[in-house]
C-alpha positions in Angstrom: 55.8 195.6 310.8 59.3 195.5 312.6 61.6 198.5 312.2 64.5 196.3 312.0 66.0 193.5 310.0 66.3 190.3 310.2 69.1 187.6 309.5 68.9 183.8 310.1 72.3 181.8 310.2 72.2 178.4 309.9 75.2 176.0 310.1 76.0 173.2 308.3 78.2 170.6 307.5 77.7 167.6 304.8 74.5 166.7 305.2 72.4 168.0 302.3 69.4 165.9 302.6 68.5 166.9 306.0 69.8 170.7 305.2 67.5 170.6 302.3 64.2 169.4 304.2 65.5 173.0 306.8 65.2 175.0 304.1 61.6 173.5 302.8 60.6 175.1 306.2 62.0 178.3 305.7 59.8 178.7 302.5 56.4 178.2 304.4 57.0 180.9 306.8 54.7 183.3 307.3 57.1 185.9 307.7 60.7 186.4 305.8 63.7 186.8 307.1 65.9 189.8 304.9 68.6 187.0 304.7 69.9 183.3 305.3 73.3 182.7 305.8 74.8 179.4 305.6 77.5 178.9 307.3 79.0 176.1 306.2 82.0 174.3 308.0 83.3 172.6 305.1 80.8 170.6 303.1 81.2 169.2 299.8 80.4 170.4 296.5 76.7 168.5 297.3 76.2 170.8 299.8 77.1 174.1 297.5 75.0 172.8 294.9 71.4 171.9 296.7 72.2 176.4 297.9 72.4 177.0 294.8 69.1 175.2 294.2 67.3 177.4 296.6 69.0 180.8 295.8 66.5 181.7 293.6 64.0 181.3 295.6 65.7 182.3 299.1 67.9 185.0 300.1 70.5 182.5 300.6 74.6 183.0 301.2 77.0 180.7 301.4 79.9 181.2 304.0 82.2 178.1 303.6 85.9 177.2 304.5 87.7 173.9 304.2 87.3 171.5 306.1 90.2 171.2 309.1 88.1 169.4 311.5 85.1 170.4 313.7 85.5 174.4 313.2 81.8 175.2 314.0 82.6 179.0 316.1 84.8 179.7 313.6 82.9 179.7 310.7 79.7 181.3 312.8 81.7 184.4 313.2 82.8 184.6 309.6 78.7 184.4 309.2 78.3 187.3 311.4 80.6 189.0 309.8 79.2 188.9 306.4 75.3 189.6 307.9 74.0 192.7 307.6 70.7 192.3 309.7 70.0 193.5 312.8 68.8 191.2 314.7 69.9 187.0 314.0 68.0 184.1 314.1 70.8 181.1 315.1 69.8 177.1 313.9 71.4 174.2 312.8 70.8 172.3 308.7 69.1 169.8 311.0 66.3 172.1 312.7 62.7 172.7 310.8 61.0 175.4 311.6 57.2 175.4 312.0 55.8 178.0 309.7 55.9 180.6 312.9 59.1 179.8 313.5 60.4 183.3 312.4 57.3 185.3 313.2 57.5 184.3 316.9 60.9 185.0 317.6 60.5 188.5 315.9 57.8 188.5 318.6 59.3 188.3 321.4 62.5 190.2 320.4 63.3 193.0 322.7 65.7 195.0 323.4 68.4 194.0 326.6 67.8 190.5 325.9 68.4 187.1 324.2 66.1 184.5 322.8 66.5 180.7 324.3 64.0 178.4 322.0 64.7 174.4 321.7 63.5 171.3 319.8 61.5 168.6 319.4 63.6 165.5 318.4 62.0 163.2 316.1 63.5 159.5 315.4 65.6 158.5 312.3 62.4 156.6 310.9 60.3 160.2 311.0 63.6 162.3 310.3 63.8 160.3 306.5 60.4 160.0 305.7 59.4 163.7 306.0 58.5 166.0 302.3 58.1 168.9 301.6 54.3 168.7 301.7 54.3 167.5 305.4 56.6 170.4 306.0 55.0 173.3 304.0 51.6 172.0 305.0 52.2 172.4 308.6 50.8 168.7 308.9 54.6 167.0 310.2 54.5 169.6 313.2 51.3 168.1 314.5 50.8 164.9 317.2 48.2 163.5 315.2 50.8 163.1 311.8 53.3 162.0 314.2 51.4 159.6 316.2 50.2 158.4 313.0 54.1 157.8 311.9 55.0 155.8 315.0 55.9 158.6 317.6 55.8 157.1 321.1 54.2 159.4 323.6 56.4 161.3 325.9 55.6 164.5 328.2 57.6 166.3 325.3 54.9 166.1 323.3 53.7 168.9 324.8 55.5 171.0 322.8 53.5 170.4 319.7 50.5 171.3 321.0 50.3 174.4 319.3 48.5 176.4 322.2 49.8 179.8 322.3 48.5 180.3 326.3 50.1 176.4 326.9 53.4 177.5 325.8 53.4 180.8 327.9 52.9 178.8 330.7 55.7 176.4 330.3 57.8 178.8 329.1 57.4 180.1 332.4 57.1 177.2 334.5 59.8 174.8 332.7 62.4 173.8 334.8 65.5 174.3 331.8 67.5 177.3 331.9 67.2 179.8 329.5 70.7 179.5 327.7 72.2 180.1 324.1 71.5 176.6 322.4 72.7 177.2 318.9 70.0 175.0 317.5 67.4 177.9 318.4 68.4 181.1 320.0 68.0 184.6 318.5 69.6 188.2 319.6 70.6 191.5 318.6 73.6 191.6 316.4 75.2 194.2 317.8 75.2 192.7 321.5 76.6 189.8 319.5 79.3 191.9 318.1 80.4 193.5 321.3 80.4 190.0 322.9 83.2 189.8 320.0 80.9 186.5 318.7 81.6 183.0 319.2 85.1 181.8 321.1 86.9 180.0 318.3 89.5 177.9 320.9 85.9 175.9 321.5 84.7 172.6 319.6 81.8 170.6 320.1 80.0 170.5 323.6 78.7 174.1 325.4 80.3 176.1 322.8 76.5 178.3 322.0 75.9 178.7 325.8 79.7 180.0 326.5 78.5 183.1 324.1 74.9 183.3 326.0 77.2 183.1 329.4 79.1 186.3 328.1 75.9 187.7 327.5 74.3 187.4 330.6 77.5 189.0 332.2 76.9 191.9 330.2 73.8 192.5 331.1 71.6 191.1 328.3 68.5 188.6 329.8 67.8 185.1 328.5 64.3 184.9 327.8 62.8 181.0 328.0 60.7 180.2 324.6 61.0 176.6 324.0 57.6 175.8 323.9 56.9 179.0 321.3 59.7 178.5 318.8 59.1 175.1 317.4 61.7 173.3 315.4 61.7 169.3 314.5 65.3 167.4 315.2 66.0 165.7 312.5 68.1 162.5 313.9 71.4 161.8 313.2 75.3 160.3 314.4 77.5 162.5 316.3 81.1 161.5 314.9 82.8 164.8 316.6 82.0 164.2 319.7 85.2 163.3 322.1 85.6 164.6 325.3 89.1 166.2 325.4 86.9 169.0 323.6 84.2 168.5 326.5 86.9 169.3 329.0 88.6 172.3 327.7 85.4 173.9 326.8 84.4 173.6 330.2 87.2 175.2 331.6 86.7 177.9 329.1 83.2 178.5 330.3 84.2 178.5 334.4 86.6 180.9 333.6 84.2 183.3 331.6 81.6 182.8 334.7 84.5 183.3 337.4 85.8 186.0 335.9 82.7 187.5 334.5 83.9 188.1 330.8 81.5 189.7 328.6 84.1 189.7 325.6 86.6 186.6 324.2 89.7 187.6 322.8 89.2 185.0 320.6 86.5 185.2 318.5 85.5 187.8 315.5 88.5 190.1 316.1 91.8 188.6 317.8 92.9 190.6 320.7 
C-alpha cells in the first residue's frame, strides 16, 4: 500500500471514441488511481458527455477551455492545478493502458526522480476494431490477438511480451533516452510545481520533454520504463502539426539546456 496519492491526467481533444476505449482501460486496472483529470483543450459537447458517462463509475474531472487553437501546456497546467494527488500519472485520450498500467508506475516511483514509459502503436484497422472486452480482458495487449488482427511483426513487438525480467533488461539496455513523453511519463507533483509545470509559449513538437529537460537540471533523474508501462497507440491524423511551432519550441528547449533552467516563467504562475 503506497503512502501517497495518486493522480492521472489525461489530455484530450475531440476525439471521444478513441478517449472512450482509454478510459475502458482505466476500469480494468488492478490498482486505482485517487483521481483522473481530463484535461480537455477544447472538445465539443461529445466529448463532455461520454465524461459524464464514466463519472459514475471513475473519479473523473473535467478541466476544459475553448478552443483557440492547439493550447495543449496550457490546459495541462490548469490540470495540475486542480489535482490534488501527490504523485501524477501524464497520457494522452489515445493511450490504453494494460491493466498494470497504473500499478507499475506506482512501482517504480521514487523519490528524486521521473518516470519515462512509451507506446506500442497499433494501425488504424486495430485502433477501430478494439472493445471493451479485448481491453478489459487483457486479450488486445497480447501478440497472439494482434497477430491474429493483422499485426505485421516488427522488433517492437517486443514490448508486448509481457516478461517482467525481459523488460528490465531493455529498459536497461534500450538505446532511447529516458525523457518526458507526455503520452507516458509519471512524477512527483510537487517537483512538477517547482518546475512551475508546462511552458505555455510551446505548441505541438517537444513540448513534454522541455518540462523533463527542466527537470533533469534540477536534479530530478529520468528513469527508462518503456518496456514496463504498456500503453496501445490508437492511430490517428496529426492536423496541428506545422513546423513554425517545431522551430520555436526548439529554440525554447536550447535555451532551457544552455542556460540550465529548472523553472519557466511561463507556465502555472506568470513571472
Amino acid at each position: 500500500m503506497n503512502d501517497f496519492t495518486t493522480g492521472i491526467i489525461i489530455s484530450t481533444y475531440n476525439n471521444p471514441r478513441w478517449l472512450e476505449k482509454t478510459l475502458w482501460g482505466y476500469m480494468s486496472q488492478t490498482v486505482s488511481a485517487d483521481e483522473i483529470i481530463i484535461a480537455d483543450d477544447g472538445s465539443d459537447d461529445s466529448t463532455r458527455s461520454l465524461i459524464e458517462k464514466y463519472a459514475s463509475v471513475l473519479p473523473i474531472r473535467h478541466v476544459w477551455h475553448e478552443d483557440l487553437g492547439f493550447r495543449k501546456t496550457k490546459i495541462l497546467n490548469e490540470a495540475i492545478k486542480t489535482s490534488t494527488a501527490d504523485y501524477l500519472i501524464f497520457t494522452d485520450q489515445d493511450c490504453v493502458p494494460r491493466h498494470d498500467f497504473v500499478e507499475t508506475h506506482l512501482r517504480f516511483a521514487r523519490r528524486g526522480h521521473f518516470l519515462s514509459g512509451g507506446y506500442f502503436k497499433l494501425p488504424m484497422d486495430i485502433s477501430e476494431c478494439l472493445t471493451q472486452d479485448d481491453i478489459a480482458s487483457g486479450a488486445a495487449f497480447t501478440l497472439s490477438f494482434l497477430l491474429d488482427k493483422g499485426l505485421k511483426k516488427s522488433f517492437k513487438i517486443t514490448k508486448l511480451f509481457g516478461n517482467s525480467i525481459f523488460a528490465s533488461v531493455m529498459n536497461a539496455v534500450t538505446p532511447a533516452r529516458a525523457s518526458w513523453n507526455g503520452m507516458n511519463s509519471s512524477g512527483w507533483r510537487d517537483d512538477i510545481a517547482r518546475a512551475n509545470g508546462f511552458d505555455e509559449r510551446m505548441q505541438y513538437g517537444g513540448e513534454d520533454r522541455e518540462l523533463g529537460e527542466r527537470l533533469v537540471n534540477a536534479g530530478i533523474k529520468p528513469v527508462q520504463i518503456r518496456y514496463s508501462a504498456i500503453t496501445l497507440h490508437l492511430d490517428h491524423k496529426r492536423p496541428y502539426v506545422n513546423d513554425e511551432a517545431w522551430a520555436r519550441n526548439d529554440a525554447i528547449r536550447r535555451e532551457t539546456r544552455r542556460r540550465r533552467l529548472t523553472r519557466t516563467a511561463y507556465g502555472i504562475t506568470k513571472d
